[in-house]
C-alpha positions in Angstrom: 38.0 -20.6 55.8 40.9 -23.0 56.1 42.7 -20.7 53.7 42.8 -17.7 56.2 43.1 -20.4 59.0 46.6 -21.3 58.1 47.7 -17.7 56.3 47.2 -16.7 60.3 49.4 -19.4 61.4 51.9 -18.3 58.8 52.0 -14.6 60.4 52.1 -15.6 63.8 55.1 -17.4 62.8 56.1 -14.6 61.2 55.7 -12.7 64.5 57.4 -15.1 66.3 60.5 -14.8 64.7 60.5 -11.0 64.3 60.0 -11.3 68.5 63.4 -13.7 68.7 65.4 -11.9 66.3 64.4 -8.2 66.5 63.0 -8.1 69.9 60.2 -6.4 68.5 56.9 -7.7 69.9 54.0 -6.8 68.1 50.4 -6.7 69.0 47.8 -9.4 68.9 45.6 -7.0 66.9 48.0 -6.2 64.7 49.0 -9.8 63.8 45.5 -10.1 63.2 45.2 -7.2 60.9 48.6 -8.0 58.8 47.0 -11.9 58.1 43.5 -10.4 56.9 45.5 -7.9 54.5 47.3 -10.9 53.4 44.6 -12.8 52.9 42.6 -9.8 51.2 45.6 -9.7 48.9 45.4 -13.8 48.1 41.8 -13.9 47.5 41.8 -10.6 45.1 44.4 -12.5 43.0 42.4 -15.6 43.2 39.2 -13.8 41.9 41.3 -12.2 38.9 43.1 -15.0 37.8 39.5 -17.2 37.9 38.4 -14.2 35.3 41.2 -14.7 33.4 40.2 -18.4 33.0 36.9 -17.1 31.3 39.3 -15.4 29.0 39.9 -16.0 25.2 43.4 -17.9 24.7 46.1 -15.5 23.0 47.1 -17.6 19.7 49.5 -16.9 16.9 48.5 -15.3 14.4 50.4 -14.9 10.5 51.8 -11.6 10.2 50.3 -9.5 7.0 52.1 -10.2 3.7 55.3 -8.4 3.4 55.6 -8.0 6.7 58.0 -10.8 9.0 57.9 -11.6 12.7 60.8 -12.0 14.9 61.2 -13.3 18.4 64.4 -13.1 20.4 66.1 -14.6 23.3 69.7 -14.1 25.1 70.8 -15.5 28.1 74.0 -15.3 30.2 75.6 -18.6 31.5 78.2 -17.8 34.5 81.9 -18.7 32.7 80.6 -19.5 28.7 79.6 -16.5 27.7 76.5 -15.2 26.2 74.0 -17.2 24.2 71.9 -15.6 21.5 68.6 -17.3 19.7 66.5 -15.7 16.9 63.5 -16.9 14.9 62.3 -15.7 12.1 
């Protein structure tokens, strides 16, 4: 309950600025409606990532004999070029 309290405090001060900035006023119903999609949206994530909780932890696993596993990394670092990491 607090949860959906506060995510229609954030949207009215959502509304609020679009009212100062784009002169657009929008309607209390609407406000209302936009902060239960939001919180429709949070809670659905909530539920699924509880589920995921439940779920077995990915581990490595050794790849089959003959066979070799690689992971990769680049990154680019503004004014020293491009970094590049491999292991094998």
């Amino acid at each position: 309950m607090l949860e959906q309290f506060v995510v229609l405090l954030w949207m009215m001060g959502n509304e609020r600025n679009n009212q100062l900035v784009n002169r657009k006023k929008a309607e209390e119903w609407e406000i209302v409606g936009k902060a239960l999609a939001y919180w429709e949206e949070y809670a659905s994530y909530h539920r699924q990532e509880e589920h995921m909780r439940g779920a077995e932890a990915i581990t490595w696993k050794r790849p089959p004999i003959g066979w070799v596993k690689v992971n990769v990394d680049a990154t680019v670092i503004a004014g020293q070029g491009t970094r590049f990491g491999m292991v094998l």
